[in-house]
N, C-alpha and C positions, 0 to 999 in steps of 0.2 A: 559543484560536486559531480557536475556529468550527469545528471539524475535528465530524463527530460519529466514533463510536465505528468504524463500518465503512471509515468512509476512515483513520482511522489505524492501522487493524488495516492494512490496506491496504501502508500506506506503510513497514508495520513486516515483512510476512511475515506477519500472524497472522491470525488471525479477531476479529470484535467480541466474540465470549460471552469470548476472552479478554482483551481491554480495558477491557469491563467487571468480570470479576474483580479486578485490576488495582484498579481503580479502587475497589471494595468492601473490598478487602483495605489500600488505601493501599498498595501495594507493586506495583513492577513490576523486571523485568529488568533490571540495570545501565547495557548497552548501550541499550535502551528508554528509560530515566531519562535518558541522556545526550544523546543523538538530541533527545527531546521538547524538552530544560532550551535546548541550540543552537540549534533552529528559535524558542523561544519566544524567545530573548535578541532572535534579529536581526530578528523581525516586530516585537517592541517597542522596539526601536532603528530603525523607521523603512525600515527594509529591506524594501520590495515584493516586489522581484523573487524573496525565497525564498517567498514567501506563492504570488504566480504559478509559479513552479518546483513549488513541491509539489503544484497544484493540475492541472498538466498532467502529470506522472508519477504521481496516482492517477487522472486520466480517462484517460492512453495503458496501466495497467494495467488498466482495465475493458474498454476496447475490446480488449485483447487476449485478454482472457475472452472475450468475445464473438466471438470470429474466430478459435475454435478449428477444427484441423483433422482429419479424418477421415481415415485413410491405410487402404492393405489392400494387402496381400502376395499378389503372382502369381509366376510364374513369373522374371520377367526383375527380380522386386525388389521395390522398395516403392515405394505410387502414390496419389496425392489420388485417393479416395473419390470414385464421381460422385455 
């Protein structure tokens, strides 16, 4: 699929050290196996738009790592961090 290891750690909840395990061991998580085996049927049936879908839900997951927020507690509650 082109995916490397980090973006479908990504797409899955996990981390890459474990997709590579995964991947060493020939074994992954049921739900994982299932997930993967559906995105690969319909990119190889010609279906774009899941290839571009998946592709904009792990860049809107990066950016939203990236635009983490800082908050801090005063008196009247809780407040964005200046």
């Amino acid at each position: 699929m082109g995916l490397s290891q980090a973006k479908l750690a990504t797409m899955l909840g996990n981390d890459a050290q474990s997709i590579a395990l995964w991947e060493k061991r020939g074994t992954q998580p049921k739900m994982a196996d299932r997930f993967i085996r559906a995105i690969y049927r319909e990119q190889q049936e010609g279906n774009a738009h899941i290839r571009e879908m998946i592709e904009r839900l792990v860049d809107s997951d990066l950016e939203e790592a990236d635009a983490r927020l800082t908050l801090e507690q005063n008196d009247g509650g809780w407040r964005v961090a200046a």
